[in-house]
C-alpha positions in Angstrom: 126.3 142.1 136.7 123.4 140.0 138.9 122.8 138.1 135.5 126.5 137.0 135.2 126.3 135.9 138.6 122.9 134.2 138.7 125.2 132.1 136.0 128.3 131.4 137.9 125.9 130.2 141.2 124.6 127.5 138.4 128.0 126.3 137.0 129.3 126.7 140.6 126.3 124.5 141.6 126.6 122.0 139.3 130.9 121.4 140.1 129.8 121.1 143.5 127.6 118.3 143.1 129.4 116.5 140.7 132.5 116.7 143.0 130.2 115.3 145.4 129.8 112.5 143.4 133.5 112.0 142.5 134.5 112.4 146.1 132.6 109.6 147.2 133.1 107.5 144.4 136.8 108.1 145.4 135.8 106.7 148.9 134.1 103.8 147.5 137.1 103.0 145.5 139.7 104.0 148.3 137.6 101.5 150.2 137.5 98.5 147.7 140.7 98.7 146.9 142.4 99.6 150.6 144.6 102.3 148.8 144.9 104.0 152.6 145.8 100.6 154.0 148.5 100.1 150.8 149.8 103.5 151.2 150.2 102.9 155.0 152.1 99.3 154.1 154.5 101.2 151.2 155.8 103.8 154.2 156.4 101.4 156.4 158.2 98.6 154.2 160.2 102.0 152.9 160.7 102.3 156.7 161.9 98.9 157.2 164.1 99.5 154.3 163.6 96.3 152.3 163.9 96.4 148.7 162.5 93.1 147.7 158.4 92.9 147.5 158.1 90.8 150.7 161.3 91.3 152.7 162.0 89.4 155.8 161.6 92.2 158.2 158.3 93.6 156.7 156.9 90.0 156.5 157.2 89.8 160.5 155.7 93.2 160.8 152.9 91.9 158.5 153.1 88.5 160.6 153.0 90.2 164.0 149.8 89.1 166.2 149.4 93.2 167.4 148.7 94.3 163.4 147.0 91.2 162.1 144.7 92.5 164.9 144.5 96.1 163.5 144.0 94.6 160.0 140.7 94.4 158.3 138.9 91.8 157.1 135.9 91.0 154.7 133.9 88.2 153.4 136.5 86.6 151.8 138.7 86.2 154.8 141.6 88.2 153.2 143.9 90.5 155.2 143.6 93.5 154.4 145.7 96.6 155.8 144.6 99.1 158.3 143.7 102.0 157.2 145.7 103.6 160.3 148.0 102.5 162.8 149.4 105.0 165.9 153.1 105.5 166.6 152.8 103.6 169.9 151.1 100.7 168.3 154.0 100.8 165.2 156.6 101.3 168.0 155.7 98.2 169.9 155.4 95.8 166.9 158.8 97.1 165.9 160.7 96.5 168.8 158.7 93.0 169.1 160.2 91.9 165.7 163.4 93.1 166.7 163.7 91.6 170.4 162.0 88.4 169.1 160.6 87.9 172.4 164.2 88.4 173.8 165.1 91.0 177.2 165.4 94.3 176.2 169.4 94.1 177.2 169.7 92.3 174.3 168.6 95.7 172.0 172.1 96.7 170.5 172.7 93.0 169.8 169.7 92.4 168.3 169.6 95.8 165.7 173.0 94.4 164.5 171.8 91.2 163.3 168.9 93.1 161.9 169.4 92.3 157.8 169.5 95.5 156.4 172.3 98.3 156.9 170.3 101.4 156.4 167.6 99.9 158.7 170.8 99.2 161.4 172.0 103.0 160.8 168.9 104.7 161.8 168.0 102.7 164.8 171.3 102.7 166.2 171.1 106.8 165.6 168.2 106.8 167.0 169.4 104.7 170.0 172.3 107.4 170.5 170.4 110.2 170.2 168.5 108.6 172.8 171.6 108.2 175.2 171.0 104.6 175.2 167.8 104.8 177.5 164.9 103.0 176.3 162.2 104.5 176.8 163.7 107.9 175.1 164.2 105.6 172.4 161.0 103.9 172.3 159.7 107.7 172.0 162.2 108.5 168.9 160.9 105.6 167.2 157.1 107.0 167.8 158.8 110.9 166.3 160.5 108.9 163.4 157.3 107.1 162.8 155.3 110.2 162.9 157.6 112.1 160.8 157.3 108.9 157.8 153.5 109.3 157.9 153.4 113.0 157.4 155.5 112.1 154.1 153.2 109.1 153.4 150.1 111.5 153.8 151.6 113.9 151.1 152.5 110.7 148.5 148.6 109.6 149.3 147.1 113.1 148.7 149.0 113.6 145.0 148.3 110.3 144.3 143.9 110.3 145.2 144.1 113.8 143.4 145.5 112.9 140.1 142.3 110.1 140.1 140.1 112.2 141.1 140.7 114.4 138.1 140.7 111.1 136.2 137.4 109.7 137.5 136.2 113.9 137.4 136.7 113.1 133.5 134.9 110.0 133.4 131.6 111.5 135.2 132.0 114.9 133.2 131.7 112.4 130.0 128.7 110.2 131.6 126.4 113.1 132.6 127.5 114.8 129.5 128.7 117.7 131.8 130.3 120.2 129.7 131.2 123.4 131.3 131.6 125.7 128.1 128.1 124.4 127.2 126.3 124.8 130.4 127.8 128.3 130.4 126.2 128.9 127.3 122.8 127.3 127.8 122.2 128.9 131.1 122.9 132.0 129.9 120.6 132.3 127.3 117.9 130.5 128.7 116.6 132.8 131.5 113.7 130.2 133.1 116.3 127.3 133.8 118.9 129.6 135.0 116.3 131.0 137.6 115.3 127.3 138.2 119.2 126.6 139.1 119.7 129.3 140.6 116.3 128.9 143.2 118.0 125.3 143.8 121.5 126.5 144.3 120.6 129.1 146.9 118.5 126.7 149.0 121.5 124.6 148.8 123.9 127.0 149.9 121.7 127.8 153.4 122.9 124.2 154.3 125.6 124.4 157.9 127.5 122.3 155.7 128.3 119.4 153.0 128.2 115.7 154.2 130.7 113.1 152.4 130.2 109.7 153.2 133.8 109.1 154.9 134.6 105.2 156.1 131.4 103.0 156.9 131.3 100.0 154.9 131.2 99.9 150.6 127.0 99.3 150.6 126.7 102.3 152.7 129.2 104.1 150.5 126.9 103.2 147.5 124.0 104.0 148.8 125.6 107.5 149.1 126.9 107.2 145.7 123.1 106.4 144.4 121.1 109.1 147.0 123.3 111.8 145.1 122.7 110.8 141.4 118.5 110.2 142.6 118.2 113.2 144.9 120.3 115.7 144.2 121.4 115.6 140.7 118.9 114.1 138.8 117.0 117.4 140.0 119.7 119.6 138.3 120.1 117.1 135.0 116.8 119.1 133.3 117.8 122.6 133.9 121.4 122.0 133.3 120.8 120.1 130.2 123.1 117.1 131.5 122.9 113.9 129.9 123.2 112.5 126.2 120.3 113.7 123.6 120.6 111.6 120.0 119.0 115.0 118.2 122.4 116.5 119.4 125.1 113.8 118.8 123.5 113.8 114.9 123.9 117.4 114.5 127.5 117.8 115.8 130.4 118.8 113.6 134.1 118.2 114.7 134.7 121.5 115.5 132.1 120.8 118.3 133.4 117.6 119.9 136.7 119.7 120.7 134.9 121.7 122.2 132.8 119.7 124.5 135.9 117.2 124.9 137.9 120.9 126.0 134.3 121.1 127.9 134.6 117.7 130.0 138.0 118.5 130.4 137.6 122.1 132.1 134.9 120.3 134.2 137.2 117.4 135.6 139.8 120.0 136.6 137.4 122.2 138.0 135.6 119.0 140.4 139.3 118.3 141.3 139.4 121.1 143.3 137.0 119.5 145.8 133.3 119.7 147.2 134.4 121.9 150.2 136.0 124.4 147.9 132.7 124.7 145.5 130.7 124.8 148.3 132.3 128.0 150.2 132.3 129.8 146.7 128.1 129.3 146.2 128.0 130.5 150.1 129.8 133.4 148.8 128.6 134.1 145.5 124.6 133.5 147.2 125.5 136.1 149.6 126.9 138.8 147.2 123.4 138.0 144.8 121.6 138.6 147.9 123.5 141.9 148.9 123.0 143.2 145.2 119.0 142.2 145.4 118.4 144.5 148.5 116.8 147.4 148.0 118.9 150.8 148.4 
């Protein structure tokens, strides 16, 4: 039973750092790309209820002095979108692009010269609802807002997890990491599984993990690099990760199904996350520990 387990803490300790990795290569690429900031932009053009690509309304929110200010911008000068904006800031920039610098008397009025109908029909529910005061409607817009980016925060998550599992594949094929193999390897080679295992629990007496969260995309590689120098190359011997010619030679078909069924087990796995792989060694160190004391 403590020999089964010494081999779980290893392939448990080798999906946690490899969803390490991937987790901040998915912050690296969240950050290139602004995917938060695009996400943030689809909910609120959905919001704004234009169908076209760059519809009036959303072009004035985009136009609007308060978000260019909340926008980000690199070295080439481009607009990017904020990661984040609050209800109060969204609320303001709405009723600035409605108003158009007009008295707030003017609010009914405006909203039905707005060009879009379903855009009308919520703000003017959301005006009765209100009983026509305006501040209680300023605060419906803030709910209504808040309520969109709960949605937009579910559409973001399905969307990061189905590439994490994609770029999960693509590191399981780099570093070779196949889980069926590892299994086998570390189960029938008793000194590396005790060298994992030595590494794994002085992992596990860590507080805590650390992902490299925001901060700029050099910082974020440096993360990206400090894990694959530090922390995994350390592993890559004991684990038997990485490519070895003397191997690819002697593989029949038979075995590349395997090992593809390997990387594959091993991208689903790392999709479950770093925190998640982390909490299991804690656990798993804890029961190996328990089972080692003397009765």
């Amino acid at each position: 039973m403590i020999g089964l387990i010494q081999v779980v803490i290893g392939l448990v300790f080798l999906l946690l750092l490899l969803s390490l990795l991937v987790t901040t290569i998915m912050e690296l690429i969240s950050s290139m790309l602004a995917l938060r900031g695009q996400n943030l932009e689809k909910a609120i053009r959905n919001m704004l209820a234009s169908g076209q690509e760059k519809g009036e309304l959303f072009q004035g929110f985009k136009d609007n002095a308060l978000y260019k200010q909340l926008c980000n911008y690199r070295g080439d000068a481009k607009q990017r979108p904020p990661s984040y904006i609050s209800a109060e800031n969204f609320q303001s920039i709405l009723m600035d692009i409605i108003l158009k610098g007009e008295d707030a008397g003017k609010l009914m009025q405006r909203i039905d010269e707005l060009p879009n109908e379903d855009l009308k029909k919520v703000l003017k529910q959301l005006l009765n609802d209100a009983g026509y005061e305006l501040e209680v409607f300023k605060a419906k817009i803030r709910g209504w807002f808040d309520d969109v980016m709960d949605r937009a925060a579910g559409w973001f998550k399905r969307n990061i997890q189905i590439m994490v599992t994609f770029v999960g594949l693509i590191v399981a094929v780099i570093f070779n990491a196949d889980t069926i193999s590892i299994y086998q390897r570390l189960e029938s080679n008793p000194e590396e599984l005790k060298e994992i295992v030595t590494m794994a629990e002085a992992y596990a007496q860590k507080s805590d993990i650390e992902v490299q969260t925001g901060g700029t995309v050099e910082e974020q590689w440096q993360q990206v690099n400090r894990l694959i120098d530090d922390e995994i190359s350390q592993a890559k011997s004991p684990l038997g990760l990485g490519w070895h010619p003397e191997e690819l030679q002697s593989m029949e078909p038979s075995d590349w199904v395997i090992k593809v069924l390997g990387w594959i087990v091993t991208a689903l796995a790392v999709s479950l996350g770093a925190p998640f792989w982390f909490d299991l060694l804690k656990k798993l160190v804890n029961i190996r520990s328990a089972g080692n004391q003397p009765k």
